[in-house]
C-alpha positions as CSV (number, residue, x, y, z in Angstrom):
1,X,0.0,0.0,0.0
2,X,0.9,3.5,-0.5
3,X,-1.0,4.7,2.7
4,X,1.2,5.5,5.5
5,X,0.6,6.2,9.5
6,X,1.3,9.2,11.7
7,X,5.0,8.4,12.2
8,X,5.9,7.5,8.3
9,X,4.6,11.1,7.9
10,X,6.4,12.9,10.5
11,X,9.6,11.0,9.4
12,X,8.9,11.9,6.0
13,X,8.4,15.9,6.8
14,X,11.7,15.9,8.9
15,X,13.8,15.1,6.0
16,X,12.6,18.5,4.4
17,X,12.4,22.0,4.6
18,X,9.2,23.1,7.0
19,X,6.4,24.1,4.9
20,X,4.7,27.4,5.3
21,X,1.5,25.4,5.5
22,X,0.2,21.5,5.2
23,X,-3.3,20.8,3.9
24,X,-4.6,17.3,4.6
25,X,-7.1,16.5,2.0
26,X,-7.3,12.9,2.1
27,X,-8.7,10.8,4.7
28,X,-11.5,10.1,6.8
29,X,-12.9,13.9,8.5
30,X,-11.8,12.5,12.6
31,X,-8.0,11.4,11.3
32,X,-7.8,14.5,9.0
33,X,-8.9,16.2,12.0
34,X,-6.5,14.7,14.8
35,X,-3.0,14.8,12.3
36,X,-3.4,18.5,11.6
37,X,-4.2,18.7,15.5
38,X,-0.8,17.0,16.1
39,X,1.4,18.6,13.7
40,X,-0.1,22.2,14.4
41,X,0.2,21.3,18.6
42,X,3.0,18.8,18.8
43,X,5.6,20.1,15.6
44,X,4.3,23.7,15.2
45,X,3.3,23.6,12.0
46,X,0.3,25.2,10.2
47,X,-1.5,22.2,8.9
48,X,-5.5,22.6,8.1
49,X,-7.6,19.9,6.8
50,X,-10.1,21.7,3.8
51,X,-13.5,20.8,3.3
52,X,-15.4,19.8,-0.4
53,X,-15.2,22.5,-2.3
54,X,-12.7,24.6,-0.4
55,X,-10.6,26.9,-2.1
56,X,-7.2,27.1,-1.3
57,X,-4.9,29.5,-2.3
58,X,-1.1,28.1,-3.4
């Protein structure tokens, strides 16, 4: 599977530069919900997960 858990993602965003911000757009709503929790609490960074039809501006 391509799918990976909290910790395969944290280890993968430690091996870059920090991102000004992190949208989480795939995913159940509760998990999308308690990662961008954790990386905004826990690592400090400025992760949001967007709802259908959201716009985002890159």
């Amino acid at each position: 599977s391509a799918h990976t858990d909290r910790r395969g993602i944290v280890s993968w965003l430690d091996g870059r530069p920090k991102p000004s911000s992190i949208q989480l757009v795939h995913g159940d709503p509760e998990a999308r919900a308690a990662m961008a929790g954790y990386l905004r609490e826990k690592l400090g960074y400025a992760a949001h997960q967007p709802e259908y039809r959201d716009t985002l501006e890159l």
